[in-house]
py3Dmol code that shows the C-alpha trace and the ligand (Angstrom):
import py3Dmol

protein = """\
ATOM      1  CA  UNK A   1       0.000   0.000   0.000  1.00  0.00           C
ATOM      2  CA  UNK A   2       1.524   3.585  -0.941  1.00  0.00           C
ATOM      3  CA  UNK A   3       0.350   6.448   0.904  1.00  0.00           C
ATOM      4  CA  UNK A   4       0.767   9.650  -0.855  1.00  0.00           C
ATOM      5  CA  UNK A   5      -0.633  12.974  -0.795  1.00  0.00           C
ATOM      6  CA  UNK A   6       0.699  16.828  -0.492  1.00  0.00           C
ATOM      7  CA  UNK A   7       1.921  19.125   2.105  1.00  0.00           C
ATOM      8  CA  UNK A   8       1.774  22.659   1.769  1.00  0.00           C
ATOM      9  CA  UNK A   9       4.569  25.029   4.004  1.00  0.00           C
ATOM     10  CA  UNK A  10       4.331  28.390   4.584  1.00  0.00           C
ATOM     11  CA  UNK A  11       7.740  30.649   4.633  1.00  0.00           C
ATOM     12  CA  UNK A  12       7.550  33.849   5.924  1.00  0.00           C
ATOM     13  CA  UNK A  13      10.135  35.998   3.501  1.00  0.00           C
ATOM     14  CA  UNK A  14      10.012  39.262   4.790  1.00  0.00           C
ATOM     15  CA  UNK A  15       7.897  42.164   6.030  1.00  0.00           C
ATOM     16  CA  UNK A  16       7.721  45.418   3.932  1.00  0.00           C
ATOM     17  CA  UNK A  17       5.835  48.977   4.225  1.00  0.00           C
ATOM     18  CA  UNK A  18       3.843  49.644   1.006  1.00  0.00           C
ATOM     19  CA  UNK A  19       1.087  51.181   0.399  1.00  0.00           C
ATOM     20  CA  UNK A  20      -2.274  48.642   0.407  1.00  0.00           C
ATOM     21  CA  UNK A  21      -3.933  48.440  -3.159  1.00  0.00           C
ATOM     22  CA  UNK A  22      -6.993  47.207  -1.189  1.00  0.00           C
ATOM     23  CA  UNK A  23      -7.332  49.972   1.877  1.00  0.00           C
ATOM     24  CA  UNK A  24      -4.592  52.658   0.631  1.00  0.00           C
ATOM     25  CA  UNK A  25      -2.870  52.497   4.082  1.00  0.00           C
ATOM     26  CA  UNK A  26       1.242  52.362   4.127  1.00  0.00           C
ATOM     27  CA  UNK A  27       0.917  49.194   6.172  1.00  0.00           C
ATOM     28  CA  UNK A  28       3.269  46.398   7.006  1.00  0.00           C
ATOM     29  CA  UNK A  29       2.924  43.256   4.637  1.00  0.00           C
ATOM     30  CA  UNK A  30       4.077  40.346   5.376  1.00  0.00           C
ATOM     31  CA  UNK A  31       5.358  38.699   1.527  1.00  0.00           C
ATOM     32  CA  UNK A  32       5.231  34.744   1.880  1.00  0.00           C
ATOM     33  CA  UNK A  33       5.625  32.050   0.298  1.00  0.00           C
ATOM     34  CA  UNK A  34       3.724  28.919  -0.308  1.00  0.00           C
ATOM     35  CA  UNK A  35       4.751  25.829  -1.024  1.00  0.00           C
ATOM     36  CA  UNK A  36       2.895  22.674  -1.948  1.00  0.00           C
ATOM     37  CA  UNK A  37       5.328  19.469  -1.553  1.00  0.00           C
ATOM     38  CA  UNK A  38       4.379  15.928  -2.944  1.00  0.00           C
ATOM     39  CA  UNK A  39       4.475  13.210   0.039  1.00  0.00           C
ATOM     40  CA  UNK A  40       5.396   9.723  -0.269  1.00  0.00           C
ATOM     41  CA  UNK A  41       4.515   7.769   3.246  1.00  0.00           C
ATOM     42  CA  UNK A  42       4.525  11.504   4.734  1.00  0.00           C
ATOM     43  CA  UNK A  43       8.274  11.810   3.309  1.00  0.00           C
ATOM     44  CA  UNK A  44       7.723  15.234   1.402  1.00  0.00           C
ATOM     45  CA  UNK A  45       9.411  14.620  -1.890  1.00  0.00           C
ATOM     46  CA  UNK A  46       9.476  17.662  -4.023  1.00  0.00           C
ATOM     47  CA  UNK A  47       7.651  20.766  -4.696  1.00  0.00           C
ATOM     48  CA  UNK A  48       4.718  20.791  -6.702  1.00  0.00           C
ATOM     49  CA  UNK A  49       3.920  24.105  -6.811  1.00  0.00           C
ATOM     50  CA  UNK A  50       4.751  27.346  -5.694  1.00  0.00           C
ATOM     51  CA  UNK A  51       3.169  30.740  -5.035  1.00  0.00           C
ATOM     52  CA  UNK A  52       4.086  34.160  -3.620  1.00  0.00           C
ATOM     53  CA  UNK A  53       1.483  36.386  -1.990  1.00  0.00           C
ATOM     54  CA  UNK A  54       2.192  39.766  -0.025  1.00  0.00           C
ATOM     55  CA  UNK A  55      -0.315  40.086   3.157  1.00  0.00           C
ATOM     56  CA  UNK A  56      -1.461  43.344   4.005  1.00  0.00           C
ATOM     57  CA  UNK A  57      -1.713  43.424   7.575  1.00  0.00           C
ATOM     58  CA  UNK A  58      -3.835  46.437   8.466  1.00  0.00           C
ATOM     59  CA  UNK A  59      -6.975  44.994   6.283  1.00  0.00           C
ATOM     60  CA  UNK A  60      -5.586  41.616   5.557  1.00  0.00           C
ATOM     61  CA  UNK A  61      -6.022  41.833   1.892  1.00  0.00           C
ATOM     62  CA  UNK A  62      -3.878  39.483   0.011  1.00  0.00           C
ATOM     63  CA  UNK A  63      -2.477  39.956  -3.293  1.00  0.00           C
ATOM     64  CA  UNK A  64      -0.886  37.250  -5.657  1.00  0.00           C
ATOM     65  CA  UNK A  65       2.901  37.983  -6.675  1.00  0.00           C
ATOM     66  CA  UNK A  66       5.025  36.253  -9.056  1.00  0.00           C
ATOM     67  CA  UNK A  67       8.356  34.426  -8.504  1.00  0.00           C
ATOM     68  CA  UNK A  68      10.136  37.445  -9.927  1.00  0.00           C
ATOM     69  CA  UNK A  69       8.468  40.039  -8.362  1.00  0.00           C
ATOM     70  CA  UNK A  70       8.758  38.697  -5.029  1.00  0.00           C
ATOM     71  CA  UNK A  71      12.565  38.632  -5.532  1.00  0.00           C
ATOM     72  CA  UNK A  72      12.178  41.793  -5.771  1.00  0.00           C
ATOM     73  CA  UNK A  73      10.445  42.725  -2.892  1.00  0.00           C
ATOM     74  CA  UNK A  74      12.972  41.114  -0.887  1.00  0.00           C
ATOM     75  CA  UNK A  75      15.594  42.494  -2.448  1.00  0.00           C
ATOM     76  CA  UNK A  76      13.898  45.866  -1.593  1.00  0.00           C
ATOM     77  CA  UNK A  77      13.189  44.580   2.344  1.00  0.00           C
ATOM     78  CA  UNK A  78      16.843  43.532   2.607  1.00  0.00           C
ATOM     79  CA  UNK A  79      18.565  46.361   1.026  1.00  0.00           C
ATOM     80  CA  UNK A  80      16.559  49.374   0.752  1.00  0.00           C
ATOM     81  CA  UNK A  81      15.148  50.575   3.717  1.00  0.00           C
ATOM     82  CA  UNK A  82      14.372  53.704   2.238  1.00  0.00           C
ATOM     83  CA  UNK A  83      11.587  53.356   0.677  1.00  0.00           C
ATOM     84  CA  UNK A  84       8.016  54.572   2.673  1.00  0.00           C
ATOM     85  CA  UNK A  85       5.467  53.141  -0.154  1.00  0.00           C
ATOM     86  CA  UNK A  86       7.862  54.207  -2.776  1.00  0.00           C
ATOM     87  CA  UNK A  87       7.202  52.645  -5.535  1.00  0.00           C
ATOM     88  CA  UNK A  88      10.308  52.822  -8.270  1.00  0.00           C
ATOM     89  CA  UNK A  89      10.222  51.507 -11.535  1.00  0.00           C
ATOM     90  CA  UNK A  90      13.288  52.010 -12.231  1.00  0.00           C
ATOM     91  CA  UNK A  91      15.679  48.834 -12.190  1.00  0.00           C
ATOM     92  CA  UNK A  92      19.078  50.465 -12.575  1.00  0.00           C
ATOM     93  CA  UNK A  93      21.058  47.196 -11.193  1.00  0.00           C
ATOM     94  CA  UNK A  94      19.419  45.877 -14.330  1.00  0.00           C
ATOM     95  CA  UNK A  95      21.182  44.953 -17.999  1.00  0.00           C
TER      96      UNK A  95
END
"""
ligand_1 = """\
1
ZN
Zn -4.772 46.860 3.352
"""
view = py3Dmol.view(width=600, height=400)
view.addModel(protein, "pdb")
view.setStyle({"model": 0}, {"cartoon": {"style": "trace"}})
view.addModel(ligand_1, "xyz")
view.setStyle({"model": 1}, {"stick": {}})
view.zoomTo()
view.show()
């Protein structure tokens, strides 16, 4: 008898100040990631899929990121610090 299913984890990446699409508040969100892992006897195997969401936390409105952008929004959480609901389009470290 094989026992499979999934698992899904949820990593906490980092916590940024933007401004909230939903309630237009410069509140902390909390950008995560989700991911689903295939299980094999409750052994998680690989990942099947996954997904990057930033949380606002003042209304709890969540909105759907992709791979890339989230990178970014790290990047920004890591390095940047100067940003209060800045939004910049410009990607100067880019070729
Ligand atoms: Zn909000």
């Amino acid at each position: 008898m094989i026992i499979f299913g999934t698992k899904g984890y949820l990593h906490q990446l980092a916590i940024l100040t933007l401004v909230c699409a939903q309630c237009g508040n410069p509140a902390a969100h909390t950008l995560r990631k989700r991911v689903t892992k295939f299980t094999l006897f409750f052994v998680p195997l690989f990942p099947v899929s996954t997904k990057y969401a930033t949380q606002c936390t003042f209304c709890g409105a969540e909105q759907k990121v992709t791979g890339e952008q989230a990178e970014q929004l790290q990047a920004q959480a890591l390095g940047g610090g100067q940003g209060y609901g800045q939004q910049s389009q410009q990607q100067p470290y880019r070729s």
